[in-house]
MMTF fields as JSON, N, C-alpha, C and O atoms, coordinates in Angstrom:
{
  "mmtfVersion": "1.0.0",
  "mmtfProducer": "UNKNOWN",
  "numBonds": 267,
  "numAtoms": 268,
  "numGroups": 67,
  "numChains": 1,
  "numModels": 1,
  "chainsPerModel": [1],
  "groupsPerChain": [67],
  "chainIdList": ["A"],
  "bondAtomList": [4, 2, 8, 6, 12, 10, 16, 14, 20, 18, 24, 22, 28, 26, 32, 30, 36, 34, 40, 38, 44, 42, 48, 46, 52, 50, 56, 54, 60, 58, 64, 62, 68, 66, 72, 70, 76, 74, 80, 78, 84, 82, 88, 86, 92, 90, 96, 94, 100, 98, 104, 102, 108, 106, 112, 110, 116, 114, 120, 118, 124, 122, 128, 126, 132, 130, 136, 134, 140, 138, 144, 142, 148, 146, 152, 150, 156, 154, 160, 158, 164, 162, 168, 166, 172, 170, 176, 174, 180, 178, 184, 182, 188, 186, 192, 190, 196, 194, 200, 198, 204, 202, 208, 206, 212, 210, 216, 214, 220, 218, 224, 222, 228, 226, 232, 230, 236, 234, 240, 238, 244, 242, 248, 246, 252, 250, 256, 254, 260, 258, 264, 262],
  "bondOrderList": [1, 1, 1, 1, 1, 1, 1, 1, 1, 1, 1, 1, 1, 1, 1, 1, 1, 1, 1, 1, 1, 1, 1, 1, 1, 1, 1, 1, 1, 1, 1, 1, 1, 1, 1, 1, 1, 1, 1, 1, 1, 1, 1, 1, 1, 1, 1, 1, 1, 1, 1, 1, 1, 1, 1, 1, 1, 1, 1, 1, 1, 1, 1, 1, 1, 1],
  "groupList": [{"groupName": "UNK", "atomNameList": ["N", "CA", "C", "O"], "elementList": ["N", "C", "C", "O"], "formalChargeList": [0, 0, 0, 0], "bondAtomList": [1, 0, 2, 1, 3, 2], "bondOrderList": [1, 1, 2], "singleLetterCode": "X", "chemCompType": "L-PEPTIDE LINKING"}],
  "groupTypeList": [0, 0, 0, 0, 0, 0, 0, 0, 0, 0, 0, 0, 0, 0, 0, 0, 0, 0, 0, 0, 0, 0, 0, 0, 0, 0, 0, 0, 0, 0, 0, 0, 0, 0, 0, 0, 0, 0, 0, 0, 0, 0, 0, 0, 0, 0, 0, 0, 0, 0, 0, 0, 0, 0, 0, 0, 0, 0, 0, 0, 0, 0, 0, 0, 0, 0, 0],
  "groupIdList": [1, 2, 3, 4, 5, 6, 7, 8, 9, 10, 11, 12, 13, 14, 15, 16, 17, 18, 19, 20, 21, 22, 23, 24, 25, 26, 27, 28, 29, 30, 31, 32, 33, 34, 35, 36, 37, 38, 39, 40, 41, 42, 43, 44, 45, 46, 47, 48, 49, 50, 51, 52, 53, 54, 55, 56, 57, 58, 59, 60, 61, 62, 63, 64, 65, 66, 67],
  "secStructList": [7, 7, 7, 7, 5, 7, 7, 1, 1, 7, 7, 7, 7, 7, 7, 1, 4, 4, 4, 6, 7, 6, 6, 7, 7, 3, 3, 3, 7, 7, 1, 1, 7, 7, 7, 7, 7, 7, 4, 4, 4, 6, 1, 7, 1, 1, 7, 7, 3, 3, 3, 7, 7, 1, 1, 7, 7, 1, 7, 7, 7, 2, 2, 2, 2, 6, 7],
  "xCoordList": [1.394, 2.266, 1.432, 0.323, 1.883, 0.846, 1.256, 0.488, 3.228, 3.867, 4.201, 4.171, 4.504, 5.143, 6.028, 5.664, 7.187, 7.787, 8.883, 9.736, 8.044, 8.777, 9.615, 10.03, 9.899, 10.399, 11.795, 12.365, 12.156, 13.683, 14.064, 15.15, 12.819, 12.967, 12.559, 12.048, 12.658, 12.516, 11.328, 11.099, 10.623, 8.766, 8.354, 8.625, 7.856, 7.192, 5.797, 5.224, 4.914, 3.941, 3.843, 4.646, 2.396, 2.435, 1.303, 0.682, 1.172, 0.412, -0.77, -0.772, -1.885, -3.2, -3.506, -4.153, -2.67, -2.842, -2.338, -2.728, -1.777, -2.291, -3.291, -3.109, -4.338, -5.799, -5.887, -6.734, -4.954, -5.433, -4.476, -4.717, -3.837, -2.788, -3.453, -3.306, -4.008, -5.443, -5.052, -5.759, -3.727, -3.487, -2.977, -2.874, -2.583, -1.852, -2.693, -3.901, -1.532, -2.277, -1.366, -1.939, 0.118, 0.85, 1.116, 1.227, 1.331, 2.198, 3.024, 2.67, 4.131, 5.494, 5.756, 6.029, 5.651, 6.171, 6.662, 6.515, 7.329, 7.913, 9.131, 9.37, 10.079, 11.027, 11.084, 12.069, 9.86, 9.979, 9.364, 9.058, 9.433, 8.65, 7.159, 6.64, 6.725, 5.116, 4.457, 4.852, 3.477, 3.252, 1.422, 0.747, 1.068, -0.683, -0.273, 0.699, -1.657, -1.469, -2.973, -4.003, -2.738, -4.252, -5.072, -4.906, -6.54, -7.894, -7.609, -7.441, -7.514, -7.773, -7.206, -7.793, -5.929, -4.921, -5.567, -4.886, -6.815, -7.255, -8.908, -9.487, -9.08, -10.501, -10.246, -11.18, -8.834, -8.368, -9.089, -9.193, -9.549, -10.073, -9.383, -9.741, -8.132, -7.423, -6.241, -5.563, -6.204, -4.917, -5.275, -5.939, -4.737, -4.88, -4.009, -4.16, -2.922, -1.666, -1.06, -0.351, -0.853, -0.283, 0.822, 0.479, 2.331, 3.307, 3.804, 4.774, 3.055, 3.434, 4.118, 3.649, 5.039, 5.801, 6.841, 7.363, 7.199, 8.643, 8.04, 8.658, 7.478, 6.887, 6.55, 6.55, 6.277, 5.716, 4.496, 4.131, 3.585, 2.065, 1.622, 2.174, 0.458, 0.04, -1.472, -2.299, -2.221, -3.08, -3.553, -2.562, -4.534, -4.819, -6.18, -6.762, -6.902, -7.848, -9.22, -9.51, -9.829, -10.825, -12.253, -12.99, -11.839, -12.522, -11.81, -12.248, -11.055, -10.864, -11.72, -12.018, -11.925, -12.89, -14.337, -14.896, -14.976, -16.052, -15.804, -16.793, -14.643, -14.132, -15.479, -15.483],
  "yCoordList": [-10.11, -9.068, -8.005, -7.681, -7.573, -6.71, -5.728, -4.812, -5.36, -3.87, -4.287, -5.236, -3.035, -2.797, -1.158, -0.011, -1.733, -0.266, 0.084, -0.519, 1.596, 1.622, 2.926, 3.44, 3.633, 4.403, 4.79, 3.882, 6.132, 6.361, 5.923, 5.784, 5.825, 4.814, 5.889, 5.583, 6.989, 7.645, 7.648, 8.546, 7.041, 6.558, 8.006, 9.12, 7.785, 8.743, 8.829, 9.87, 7.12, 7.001, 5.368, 4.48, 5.249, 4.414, 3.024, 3.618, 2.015, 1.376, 1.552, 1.611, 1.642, 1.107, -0.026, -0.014, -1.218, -2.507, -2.525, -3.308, -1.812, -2.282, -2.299, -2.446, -2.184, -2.063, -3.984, -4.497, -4.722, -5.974, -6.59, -7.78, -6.239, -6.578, -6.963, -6.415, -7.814, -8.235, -7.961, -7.414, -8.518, -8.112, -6.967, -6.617, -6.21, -4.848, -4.146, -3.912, -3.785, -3.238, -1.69, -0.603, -1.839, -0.45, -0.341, -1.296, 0.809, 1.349, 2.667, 3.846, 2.12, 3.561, 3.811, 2.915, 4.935, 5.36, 6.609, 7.05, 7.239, 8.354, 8.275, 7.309, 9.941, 10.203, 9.724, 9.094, 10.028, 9.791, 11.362, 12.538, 10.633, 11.923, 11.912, 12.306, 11.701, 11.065, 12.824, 13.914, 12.546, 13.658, 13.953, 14.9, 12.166, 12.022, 10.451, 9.718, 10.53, 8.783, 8.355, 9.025, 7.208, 6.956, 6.384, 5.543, 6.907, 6.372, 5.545, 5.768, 4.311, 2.737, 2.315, 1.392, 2.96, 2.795, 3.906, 3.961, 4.733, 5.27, 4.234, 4.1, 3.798, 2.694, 1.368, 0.603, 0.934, -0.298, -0.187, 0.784, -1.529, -1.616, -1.818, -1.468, -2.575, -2.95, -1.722, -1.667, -0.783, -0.052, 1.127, 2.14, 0.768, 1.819, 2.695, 3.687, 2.308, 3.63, 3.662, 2.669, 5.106, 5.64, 6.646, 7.671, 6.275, 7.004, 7.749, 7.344, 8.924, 9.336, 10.866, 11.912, 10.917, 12.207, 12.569, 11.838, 13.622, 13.746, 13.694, 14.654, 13.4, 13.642, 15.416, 16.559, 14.714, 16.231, 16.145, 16.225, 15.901, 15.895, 17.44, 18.514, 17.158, 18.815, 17.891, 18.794, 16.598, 16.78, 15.391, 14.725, 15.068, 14.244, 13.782, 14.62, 12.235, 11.694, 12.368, 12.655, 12.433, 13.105, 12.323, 12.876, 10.767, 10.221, 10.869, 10.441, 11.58, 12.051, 13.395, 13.566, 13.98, 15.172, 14.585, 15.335, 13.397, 12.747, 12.256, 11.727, 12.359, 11.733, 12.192, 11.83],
  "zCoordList": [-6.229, -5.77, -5.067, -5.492, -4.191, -3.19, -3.288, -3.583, -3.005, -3.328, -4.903, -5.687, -4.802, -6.507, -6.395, -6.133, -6.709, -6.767, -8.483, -9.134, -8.561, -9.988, -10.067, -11.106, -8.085, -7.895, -9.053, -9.658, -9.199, -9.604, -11.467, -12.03, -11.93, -13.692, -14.496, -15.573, -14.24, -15.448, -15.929, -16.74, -15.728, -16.192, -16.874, -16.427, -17.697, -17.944, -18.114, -18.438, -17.773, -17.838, -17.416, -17.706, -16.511, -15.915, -17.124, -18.006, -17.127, -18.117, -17.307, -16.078, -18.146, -18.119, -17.078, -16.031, -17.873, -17.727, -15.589, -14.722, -15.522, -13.673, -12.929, -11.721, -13.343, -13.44, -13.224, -12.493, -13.93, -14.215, -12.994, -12.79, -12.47, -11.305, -9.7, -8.607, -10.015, -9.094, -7.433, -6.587, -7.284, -5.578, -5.295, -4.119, -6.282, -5.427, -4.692, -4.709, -3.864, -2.384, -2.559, -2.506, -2.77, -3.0, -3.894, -4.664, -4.199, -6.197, -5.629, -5.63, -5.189, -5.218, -6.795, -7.593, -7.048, -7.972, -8.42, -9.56, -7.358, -6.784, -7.892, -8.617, -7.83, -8.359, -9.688, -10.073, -10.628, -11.963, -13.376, -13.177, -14.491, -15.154, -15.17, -16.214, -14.631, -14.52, -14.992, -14.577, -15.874, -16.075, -16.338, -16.742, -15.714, -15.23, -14.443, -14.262, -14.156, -13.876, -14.478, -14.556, -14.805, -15.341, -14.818, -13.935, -15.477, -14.645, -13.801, -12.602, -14.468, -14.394, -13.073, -12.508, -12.364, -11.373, -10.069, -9.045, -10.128, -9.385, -8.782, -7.704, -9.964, -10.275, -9.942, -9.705, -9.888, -9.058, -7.598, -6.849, -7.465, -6.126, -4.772, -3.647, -5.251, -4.118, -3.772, -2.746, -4.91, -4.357, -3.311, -3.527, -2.285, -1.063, -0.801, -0.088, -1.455, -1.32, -1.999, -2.157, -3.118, -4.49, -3.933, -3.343, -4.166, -3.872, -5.133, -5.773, -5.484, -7.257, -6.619, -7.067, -5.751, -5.618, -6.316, -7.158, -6.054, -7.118, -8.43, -8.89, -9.166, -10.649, -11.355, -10.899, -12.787, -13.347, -13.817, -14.99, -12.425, -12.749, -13.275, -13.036, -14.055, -14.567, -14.424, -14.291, -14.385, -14.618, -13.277, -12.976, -12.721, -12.213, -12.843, -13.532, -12.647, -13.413, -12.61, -11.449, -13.865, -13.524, -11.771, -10.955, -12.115, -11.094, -9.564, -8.496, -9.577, -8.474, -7.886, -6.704, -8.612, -8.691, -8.118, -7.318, -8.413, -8.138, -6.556, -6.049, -5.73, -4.673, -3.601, -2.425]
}
């Protein structure tokens, strides 16, 4: 799977485990309660475009700071 969309679900947190989702290329995950996203989905190698708008981020992963 290359897209993945978990837009509009209420999410309130995304798993770890997409880290292990070897082809993704997109992750929409707009219009939810998102309130971080984790490491592991910033440390994925293949993901080139993170659609996390509309959420209630307060914190982003720290490997971004290292950018």
């Amino acid at each position: 799977m290359k897209k993945m969309g978990v837009d509009f679900n209420e999410l309130t947190s995304l798993p770890a485990s997409l880290a292990n989702a070897q082809h993704l290329v997109i992750l929409y995950a707009s219009f939810n309660r998102l309130s971080a996203i984790p490491d592991e989905v910033f440390q994925h190698p293949g993901i080139v475009y993170l659609d996390a708008s509309t959420n209630n981020l307060t914190q982003l992963p720290y490997i971004l700071m290292e950018m």
